[in-house]
C-alpha positions in Angstrom: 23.1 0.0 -4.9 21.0 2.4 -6.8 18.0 -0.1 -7.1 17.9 -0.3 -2.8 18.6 3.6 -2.5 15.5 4.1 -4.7 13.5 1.6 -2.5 14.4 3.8 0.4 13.8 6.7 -1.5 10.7 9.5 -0.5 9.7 11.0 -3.8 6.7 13.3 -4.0 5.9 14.2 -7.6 4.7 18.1 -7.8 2.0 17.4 -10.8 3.0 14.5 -11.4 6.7 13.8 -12.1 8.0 17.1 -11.5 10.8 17.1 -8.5 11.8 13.4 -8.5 14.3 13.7 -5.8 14.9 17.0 -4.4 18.7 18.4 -3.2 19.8 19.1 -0.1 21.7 17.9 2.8 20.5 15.4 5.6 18.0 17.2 7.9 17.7 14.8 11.2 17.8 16.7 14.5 20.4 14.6 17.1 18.0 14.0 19.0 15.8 12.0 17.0 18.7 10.4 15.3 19.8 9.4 18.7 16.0 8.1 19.5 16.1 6.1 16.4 19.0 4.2 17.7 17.7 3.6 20.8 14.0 2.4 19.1 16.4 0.3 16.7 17.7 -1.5 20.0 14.2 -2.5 21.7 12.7 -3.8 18.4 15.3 -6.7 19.1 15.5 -6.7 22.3 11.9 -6.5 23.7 9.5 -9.5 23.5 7.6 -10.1 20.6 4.2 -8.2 22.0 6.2 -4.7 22.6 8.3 -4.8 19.3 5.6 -2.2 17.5 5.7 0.4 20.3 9.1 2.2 19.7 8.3 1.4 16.0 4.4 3.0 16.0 5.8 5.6 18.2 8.8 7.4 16.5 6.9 6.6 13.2 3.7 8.7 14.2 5.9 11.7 16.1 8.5 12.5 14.1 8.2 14.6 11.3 8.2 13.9 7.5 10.8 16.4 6.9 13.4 14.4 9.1 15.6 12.3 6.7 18.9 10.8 6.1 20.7 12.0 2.5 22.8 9.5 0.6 23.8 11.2 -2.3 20.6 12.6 -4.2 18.8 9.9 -2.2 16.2 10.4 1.1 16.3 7.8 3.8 13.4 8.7 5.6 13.0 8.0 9.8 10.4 5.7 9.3 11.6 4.1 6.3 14.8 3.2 8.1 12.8 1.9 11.2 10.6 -0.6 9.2 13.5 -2.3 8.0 14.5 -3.1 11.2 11.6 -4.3 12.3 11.5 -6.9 8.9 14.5 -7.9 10.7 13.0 -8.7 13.8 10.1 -10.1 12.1 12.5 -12.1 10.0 15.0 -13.2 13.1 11.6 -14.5 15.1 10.7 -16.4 11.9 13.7 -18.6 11.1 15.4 -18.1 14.7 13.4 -18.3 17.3 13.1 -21.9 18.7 11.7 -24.3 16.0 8.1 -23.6 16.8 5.3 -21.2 15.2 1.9 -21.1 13.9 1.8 -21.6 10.0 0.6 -17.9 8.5 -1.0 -18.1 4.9 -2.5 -15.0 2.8 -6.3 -13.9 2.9 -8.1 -12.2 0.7 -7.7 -8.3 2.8 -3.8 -9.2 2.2 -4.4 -10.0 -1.3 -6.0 -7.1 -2.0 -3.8 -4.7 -0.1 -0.6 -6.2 -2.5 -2.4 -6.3 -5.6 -3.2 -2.6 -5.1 0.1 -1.9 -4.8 1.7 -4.1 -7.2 -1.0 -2.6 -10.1 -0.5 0.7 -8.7 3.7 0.3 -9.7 2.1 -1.1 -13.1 0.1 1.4 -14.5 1.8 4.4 -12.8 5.1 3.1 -14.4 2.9 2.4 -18.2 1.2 5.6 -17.7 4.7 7.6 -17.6 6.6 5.1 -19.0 9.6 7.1 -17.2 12.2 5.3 -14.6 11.7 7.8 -12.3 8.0 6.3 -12.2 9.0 3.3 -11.9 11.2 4.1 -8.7 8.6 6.1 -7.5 5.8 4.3 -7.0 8.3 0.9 -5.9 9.2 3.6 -3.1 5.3 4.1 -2.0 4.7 0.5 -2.1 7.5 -0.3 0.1 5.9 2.0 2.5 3.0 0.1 2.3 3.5 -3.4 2.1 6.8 -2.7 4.5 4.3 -1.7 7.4 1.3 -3.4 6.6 2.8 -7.1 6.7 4.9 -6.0 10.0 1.2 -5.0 11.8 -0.4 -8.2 10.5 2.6 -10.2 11.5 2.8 -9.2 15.4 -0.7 -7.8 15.6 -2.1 -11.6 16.2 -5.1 -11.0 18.8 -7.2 -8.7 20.8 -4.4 -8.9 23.4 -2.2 -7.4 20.8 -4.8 -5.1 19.5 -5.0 -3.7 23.2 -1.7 -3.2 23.1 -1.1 -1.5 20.1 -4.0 1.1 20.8 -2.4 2.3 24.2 0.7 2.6 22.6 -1.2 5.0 20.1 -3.0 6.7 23.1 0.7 7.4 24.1 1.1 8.8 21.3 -1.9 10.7 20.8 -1.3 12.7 24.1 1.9 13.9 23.2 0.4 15.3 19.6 -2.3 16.8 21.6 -0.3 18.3 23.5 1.7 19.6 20.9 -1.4 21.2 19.0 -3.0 22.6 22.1 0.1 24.7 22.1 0.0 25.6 18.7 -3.1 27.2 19.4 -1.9 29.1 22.5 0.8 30.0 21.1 0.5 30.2 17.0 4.2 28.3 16.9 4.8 24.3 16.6 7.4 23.6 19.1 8.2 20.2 16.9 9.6 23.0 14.6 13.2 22.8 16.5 13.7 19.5 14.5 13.1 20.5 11.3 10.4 19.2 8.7 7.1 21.6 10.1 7.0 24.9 9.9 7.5 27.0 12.9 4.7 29.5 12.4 1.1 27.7 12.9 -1.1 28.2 9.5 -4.1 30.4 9.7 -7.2 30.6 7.7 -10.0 32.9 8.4 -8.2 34.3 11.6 -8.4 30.8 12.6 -5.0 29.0 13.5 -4.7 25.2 12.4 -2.1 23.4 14.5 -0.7 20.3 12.3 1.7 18.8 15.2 4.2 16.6 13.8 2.4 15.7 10.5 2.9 17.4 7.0 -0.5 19.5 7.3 -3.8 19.9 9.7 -6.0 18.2 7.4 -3.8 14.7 8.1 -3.5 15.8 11.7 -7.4 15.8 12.2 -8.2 13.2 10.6 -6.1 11.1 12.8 -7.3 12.2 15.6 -11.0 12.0 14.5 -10.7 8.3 13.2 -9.0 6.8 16.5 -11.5 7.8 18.7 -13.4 5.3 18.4 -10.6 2.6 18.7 -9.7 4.6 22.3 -13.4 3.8 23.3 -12.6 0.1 22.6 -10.1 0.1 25.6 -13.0 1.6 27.4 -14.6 -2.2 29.0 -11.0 -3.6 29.5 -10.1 -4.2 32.6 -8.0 -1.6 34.1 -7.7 0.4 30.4 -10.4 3.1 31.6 -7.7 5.6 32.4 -6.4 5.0 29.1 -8.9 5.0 27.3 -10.2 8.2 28.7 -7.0 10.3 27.9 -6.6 9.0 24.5 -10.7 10.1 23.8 -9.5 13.5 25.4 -6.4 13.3 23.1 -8.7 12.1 20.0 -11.2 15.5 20.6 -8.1 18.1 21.2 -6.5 16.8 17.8 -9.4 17.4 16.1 -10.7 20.7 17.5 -7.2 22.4 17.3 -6.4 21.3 13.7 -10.2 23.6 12.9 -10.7 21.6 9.9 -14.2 20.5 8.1 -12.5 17.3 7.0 -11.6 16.0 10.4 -14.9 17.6 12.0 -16.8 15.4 9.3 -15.1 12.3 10.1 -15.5 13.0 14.0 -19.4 13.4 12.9 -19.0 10.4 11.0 -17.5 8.3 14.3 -20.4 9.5 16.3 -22.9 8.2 14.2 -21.0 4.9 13.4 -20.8 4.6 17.5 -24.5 5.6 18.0 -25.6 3.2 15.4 -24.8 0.1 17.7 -29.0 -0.3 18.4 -29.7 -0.8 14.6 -26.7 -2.9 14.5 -28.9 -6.1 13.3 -30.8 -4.0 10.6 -27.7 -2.2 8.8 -28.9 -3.5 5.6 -32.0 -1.7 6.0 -30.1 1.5 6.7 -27.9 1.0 3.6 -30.1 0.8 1.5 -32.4 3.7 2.7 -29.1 6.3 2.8 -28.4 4.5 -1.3 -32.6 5.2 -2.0 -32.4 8.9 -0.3 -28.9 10.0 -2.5 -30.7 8.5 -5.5 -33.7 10.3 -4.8 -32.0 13.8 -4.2 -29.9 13.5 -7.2 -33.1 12.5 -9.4 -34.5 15.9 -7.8 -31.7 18.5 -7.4 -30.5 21.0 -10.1 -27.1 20.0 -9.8 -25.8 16.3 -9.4 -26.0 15.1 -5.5 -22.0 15.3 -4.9 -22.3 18.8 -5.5 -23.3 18.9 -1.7 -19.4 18.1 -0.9 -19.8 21.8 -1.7 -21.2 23.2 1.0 -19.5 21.6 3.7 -17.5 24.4 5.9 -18.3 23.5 9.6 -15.5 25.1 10.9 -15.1 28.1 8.4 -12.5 29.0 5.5 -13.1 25.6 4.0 -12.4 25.0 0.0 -15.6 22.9 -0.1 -16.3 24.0 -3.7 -12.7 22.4 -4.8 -13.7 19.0 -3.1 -16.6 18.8 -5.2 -14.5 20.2 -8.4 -12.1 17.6 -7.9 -14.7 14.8 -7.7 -16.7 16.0 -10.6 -14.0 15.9 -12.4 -13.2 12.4 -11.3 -16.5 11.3 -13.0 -17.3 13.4 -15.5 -13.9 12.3 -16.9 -13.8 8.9 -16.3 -12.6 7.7 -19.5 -9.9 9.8 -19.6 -8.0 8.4 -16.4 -9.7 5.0 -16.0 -7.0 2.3 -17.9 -3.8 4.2 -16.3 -4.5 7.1 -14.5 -3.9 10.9 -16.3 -0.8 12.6 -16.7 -2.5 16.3 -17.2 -5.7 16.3 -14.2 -4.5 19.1 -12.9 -5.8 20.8 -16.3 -9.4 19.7 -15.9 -11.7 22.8 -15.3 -11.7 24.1 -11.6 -9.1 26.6 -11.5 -5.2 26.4 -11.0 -5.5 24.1 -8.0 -6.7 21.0 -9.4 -3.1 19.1 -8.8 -4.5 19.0 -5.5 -6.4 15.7 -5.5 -7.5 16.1 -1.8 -9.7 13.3 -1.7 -8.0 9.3 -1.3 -10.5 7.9 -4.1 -9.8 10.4 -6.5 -5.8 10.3 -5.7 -5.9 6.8 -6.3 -7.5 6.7 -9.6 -6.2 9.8 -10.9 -3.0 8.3 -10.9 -3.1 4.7 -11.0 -6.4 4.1 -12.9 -9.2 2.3 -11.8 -7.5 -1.1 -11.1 -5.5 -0.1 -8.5 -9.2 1.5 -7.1 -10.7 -1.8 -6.9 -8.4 -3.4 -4.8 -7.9 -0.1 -2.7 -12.0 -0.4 -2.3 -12.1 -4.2 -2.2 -9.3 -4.1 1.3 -12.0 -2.1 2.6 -15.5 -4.0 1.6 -13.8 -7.1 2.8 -13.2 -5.9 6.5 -16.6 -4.4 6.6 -17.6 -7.6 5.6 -15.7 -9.6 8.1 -16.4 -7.1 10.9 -20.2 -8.2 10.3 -19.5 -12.0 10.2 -17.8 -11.6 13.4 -20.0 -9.7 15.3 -23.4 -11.9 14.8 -20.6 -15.3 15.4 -19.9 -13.4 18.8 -23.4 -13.9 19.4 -24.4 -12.8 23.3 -21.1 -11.7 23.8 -22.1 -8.3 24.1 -18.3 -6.8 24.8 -16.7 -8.8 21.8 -19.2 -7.6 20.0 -19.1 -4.0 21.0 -14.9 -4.3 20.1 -16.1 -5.3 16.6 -18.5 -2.2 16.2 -15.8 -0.2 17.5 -13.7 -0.8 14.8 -16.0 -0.7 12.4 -16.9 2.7 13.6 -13.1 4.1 12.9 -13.1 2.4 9.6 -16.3 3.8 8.3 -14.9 7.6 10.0 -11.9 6.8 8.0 -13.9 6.8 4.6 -15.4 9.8 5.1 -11.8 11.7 5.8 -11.0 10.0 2.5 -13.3 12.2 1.2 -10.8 15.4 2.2 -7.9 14.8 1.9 -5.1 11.6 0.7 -3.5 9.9 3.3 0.4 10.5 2.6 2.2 11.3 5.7 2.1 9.4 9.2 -1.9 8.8 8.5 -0.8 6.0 6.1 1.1 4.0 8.7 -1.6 4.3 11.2 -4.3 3.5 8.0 -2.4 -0.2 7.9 -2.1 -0.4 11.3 -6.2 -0.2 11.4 -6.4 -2.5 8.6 -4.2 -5.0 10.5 -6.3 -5.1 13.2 -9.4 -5.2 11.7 -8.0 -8.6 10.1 -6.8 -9.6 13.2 -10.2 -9.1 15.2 -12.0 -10.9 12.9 -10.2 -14.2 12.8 -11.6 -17.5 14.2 -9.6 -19.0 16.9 -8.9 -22.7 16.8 -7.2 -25.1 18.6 -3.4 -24.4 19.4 -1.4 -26.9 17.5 2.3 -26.5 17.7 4.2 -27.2 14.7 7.8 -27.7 13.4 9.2 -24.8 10.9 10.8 -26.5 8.2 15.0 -25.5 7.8 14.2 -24.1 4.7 10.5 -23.3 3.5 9.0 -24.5 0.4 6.8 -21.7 -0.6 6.6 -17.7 0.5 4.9 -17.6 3.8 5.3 -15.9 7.4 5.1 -17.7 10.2 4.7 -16.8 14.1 7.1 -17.5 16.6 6.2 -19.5 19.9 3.9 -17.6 22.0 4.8 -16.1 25.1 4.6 -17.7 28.4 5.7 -15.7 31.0 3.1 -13.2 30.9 0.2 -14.8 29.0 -1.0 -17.9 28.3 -0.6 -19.4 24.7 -2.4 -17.8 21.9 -4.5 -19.9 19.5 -3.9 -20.2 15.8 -6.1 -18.1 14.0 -7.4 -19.1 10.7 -10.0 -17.8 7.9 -10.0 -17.8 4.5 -9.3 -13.6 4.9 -6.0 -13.5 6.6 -2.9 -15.5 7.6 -3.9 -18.1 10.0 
């Protein structure tokens, strides 16, 4: 009973291991509670295609501070969700008529559970403390928990369409939440419980955060999908949508008046205005690789000390982003096999707990394992993205999806670089993941196959595709992802 309250269990180390479960009664508002049950409901009742929408939804908007207390123990909204949605997942696996596409791993898959499985490893060595242990088996469950429920009913560009107006929906109401913020300086979300109620201000700017834990994760949400909104853009009958989720996208990030999500906005652009060179990209690697060579060669200081004069928006800690990464490499050897236990001690000031940056997070913490396959997830999409944008061939708008995504993944690496996705960001990084994969599988003939009573090795498989609304989908195969 401890063991699964622990797998349910949010715990946030301060510096580390400090408070490894917090006190404190359960702090859900009725009214999400009551929304919960009802998103419970239509994960099992709706078809297969609409199963992630109450899911994605309540996920995204409700607030981190809403929870369930069993004891010392926090059950978190979207913890609880997830496993409900493994028991859909589960329920169209082994009952839903005999018939389903066999799924197998690929390599983004791979890599996405062996950086979580090293990251339990080496976090749990490096304190060699239960509490470790329990920690990290909590983080992965949020990860592997919503990443395999995305790759398993996110099958297609149908269901990739699907899943990004479902985040438009939801990217409207944040909007619309921030905009307020910065009319009125309060977060209305605050009547729940989990923000605060008063909007945070820097440099007589305010920074509206909506339902996440702080602006920096609000805006770079809302700077990363706007490129997958302009992916709905040339489907028939999505302009609308697409439309009000770009206009959702730009209010997100210009109310949260952060550099990190203005960077990654700048960074979306460029990926989307690169589409013209999109045949000489290896050209264009190497030349930006050549140019941060040549600068660092040149400059007084060593060329990531730039990261220390980014402030577009003003009030930006520019100089601690590049503290945190010098750091990262000047002590390499120090946090490399396991992670470190004391980072926060490096020279930089009082602060340096605060790993803002995803790369440095990860390997501070985990070591540089865990890194690889954290940076190998996201060279193998790249890599796919490319192989399945020259197979598209003169299919220009298949073609243009494929950039598109590309665009929000490469936007998403440079928000990496400010802050560590922890809050709702992380659920909507796997969702991107999953449809990267999904996007960039092969379709084959449909073959319909008997599921076996009883399975003779882990696998997933897909249930029989719909047919009232759509005809039936291919199997997909690759050697990157279930097929």
């Amino acid at each position: 009973m401890h063991l699964f309250a622990y797998l349910f269990a949010m715990v946030e180390p301060a510096e580390g291991l400090g408070d490894s479960f917090g006190q404190g009664a359960t702090s859900v508002h009725p009214v999400i509670l009551a929304v919960m049950a009802l998103s419970i409901v239509l994960m099992f009742v709706l078809q297969r295609k609409y199963v992630l929408a109450p899911l994605l939804l309540l996920s995204i908007l409700s607030p981190m501070g809403q929870y369930v207390m069993i004891g010392p123990f926090h059950f978190q909204i979207f913890r609880i969700l997830v496993i409900f949605a493994w028991g859909r997942l589960l329920w169209e696996r082994y009952g839903s008529g005999g018939q389903s596409f066999a799924i197998k791993f690929g390599v983004v898959d791979k890599a996405v559970l062996l950086y979580t499985v090293t990251s339990v490893i080496c976090y749990t060595l490096l304190w060699q403390r239960s509490e470790a242990f329990f920690d990290e088996v909590g983080k992965s469950y949020n990860v592997l928990g919503f990443y395999f429920v995305f790759r398993y009913f996110i099958r297609n560009e149908k269901d990739i369409e699907r899943t990004l107006k479902v985040l438009v929906v939801a990217a409207l109401l944040i909007a619309a939440v921030m905009f307020n913020e910065q009319m009125t300086g309060r977060n209305i979300l605050a009547v729940f419980g989990g923000v605060p109620e008063r909007t945070a201000m820097r440099e007589g700017y305010l920074r509206a955060q909506g339902p996440f834990t702080v602006y920096l994760t609000a805006g770079a949400f809302g700077a990363t999908i706007l490129p997958l909104f302009l992916c709905l853009w040339r489907r028939g009958g999505s302009r609308l949508m697409a439309a009000l989720g770009i206009f959702a996208a730009l209010t997100i990030t210009i109310t949260s008046r952060t550099s990190t999500a203005m960077s990654a906005l700048v960074a979306a652009i460029i990926g989307v205005a690169m589409w013209p060179l999109r045949e000489k990209m290896r050209l264009v690697r190497w030349s930006i690789v050549v140019t941060l060579v040549g600068l660092h060669l040149v400059m007084k200081a060593p060329v990531w000390s730039l990261i220390a004069r980014v402030d577009i928006v003003g009030g930006s800690t520019g100089w601690h982003r590049f503290k945190i990464v010098d750091n990262f490499i000047r002590h390499f050897w120090d946090w490399w096999l396991l992670g470190s236990n004391n980072y926060w001690t490096w020279e930089g000031g009082d602060d340096m707990w605060d790993a803002a940056n995803q790369y440095v997070s990860t390997g501070e913490t985990s070591g540089l394992l865990p890194l690889i396959f954290f940076m190998s997830a996201i060279v193998y999409c790249f890599k796919y993205l490319g192989k399945a944008r020259k197979a598209a061939g003169k299919d220009v708008r298949r073609a243009w999806f494929l950039w598109l995504l590309g665009a929000s993944l490469f936007a998403n690496l440079v928000a990496f670089m400010g802050i560590s996705y922890y809050d709702q960001t992380s659920i909507y990084w796997y969702a991107v993941l999953a449809m990267i994969v999904a996007a960039t599988s092969l379709p084959q003939k449909s073959i319909a196959v008997q599921v076996p009573a009883a399975p003779s090795s882990f696998e997933f498989s897909s249930p029989a595709p719909d047919l009232e609304s759509e005809q039936a989908e291919p199997a997909r195969s690759g050697s990157m992802l279930f097929s």
